[in-house]
N, C-alpha and C positions, 0 to 999 in steps of 0.2 A: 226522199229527195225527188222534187219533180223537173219535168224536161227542160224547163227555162233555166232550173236553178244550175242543172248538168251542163249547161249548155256558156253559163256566164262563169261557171268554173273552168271550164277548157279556154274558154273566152280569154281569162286573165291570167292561165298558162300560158300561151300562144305570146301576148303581150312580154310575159316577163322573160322568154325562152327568146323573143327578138332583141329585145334589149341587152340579152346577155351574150349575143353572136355580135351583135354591134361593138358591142365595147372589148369581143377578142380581138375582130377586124380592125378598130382602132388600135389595140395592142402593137397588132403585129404591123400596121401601118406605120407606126409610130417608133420600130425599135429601133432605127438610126437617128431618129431625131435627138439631137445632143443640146439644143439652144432652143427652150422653151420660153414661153412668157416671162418666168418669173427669172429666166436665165437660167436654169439647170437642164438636166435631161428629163426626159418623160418621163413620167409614172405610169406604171402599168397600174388599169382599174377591174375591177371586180364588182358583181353587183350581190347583194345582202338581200336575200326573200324573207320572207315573211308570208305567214297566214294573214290574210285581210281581216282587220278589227283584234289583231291577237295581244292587244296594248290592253285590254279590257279587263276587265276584276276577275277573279276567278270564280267570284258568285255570278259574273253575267256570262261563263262558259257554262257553269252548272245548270244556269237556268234556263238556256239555251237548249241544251243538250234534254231535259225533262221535258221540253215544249213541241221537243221536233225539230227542232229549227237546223233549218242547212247549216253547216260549215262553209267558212269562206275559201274564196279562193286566192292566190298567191299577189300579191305586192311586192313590188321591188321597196323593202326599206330607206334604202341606202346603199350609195356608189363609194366602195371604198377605195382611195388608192394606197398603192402598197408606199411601204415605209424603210421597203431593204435600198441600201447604202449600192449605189448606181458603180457599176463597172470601169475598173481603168482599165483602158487599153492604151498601147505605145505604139501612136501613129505622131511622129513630128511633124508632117507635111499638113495634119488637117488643120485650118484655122481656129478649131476652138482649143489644140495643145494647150496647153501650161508650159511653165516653164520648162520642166524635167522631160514635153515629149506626151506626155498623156493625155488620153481624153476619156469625159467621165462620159458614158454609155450607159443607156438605159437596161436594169436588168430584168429582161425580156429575153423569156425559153422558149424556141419555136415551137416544141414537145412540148412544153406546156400548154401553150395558147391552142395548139392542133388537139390534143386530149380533150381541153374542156370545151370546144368547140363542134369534138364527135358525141361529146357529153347533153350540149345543150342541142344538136341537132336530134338527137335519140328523143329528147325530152318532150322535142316538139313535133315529133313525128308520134310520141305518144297521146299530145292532146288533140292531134288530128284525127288520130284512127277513135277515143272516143268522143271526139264532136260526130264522127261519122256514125258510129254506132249509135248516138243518140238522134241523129236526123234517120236513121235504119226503123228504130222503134218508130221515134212518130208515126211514120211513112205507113209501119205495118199497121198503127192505131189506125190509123186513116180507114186503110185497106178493109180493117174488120167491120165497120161498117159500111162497109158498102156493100157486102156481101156476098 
């Protein structure tokens, strides 16, 4: 694998590891919002990675892989949002109550969203130390010829 290829791999970690702190910050932004667009509560979303190009035949991995050829790097496939049945709580006073008193709350863990958030911040402190290590090597390429 050569330096460019190193280099567009952490590239589209960096990418997928923002996007995934985006959409916990929208989470946890969003876990009192009780009256969304469609008039429910939020949905908490999650994003779906993927290997780039990994939709492909299994004879164009094999022949990939005989050729040399890099491995891709990550893609967000898909933003899923969740499908669990939203929280009643017993507030009468708030304007979205029901009749009985309740309001349906988005179900949004702040443990959760904090977990996978020290999760994707790890992930992306991983693609930075080797973007760095790969701008490390050039540098020393450099260096050896100049001698």
């Amino acid at each position: 694998m050569g330096l460019i290829n190193s280099l567009r791999i952490s590239a589209s970690s960096l990418a997928a590891q923002r996007l995934r702190m985006d959409l916990i910050a929208n989470n946890v932004t969003n876990m009192n919002t009780t009256n969304g667009p469609d008039e429910a509560p939020y949905r908490r979303q999650s994003a779906v990675f993927a290997e780039q190009g990994s939709t492909a035949p299994f004879g164009d991995f094999l022949g990939r892989a005989r050729s040399g050829s890099p491995v891709g790097g990550v893609e967000v496939r898909a933003i899923h949002t969740d499908t669990a049945a939203p929280r009643e709580v017993y507030d009468p006073a708030h304007p979205d109550a029901n009749g009985e008193g309740y309001v349906l709350m988005p179900n949004i863990d702040v443990v959760t969203e904090m977990t996978d958030l020290a999760g994707a911040s790890r992930s992306y402190e991983a693609a930075v130390t080797v973007l760095n290590a790969t701008k490390a090597l050039a540098m020393n390429a450099l260096n050896i010829g100049r001698g």
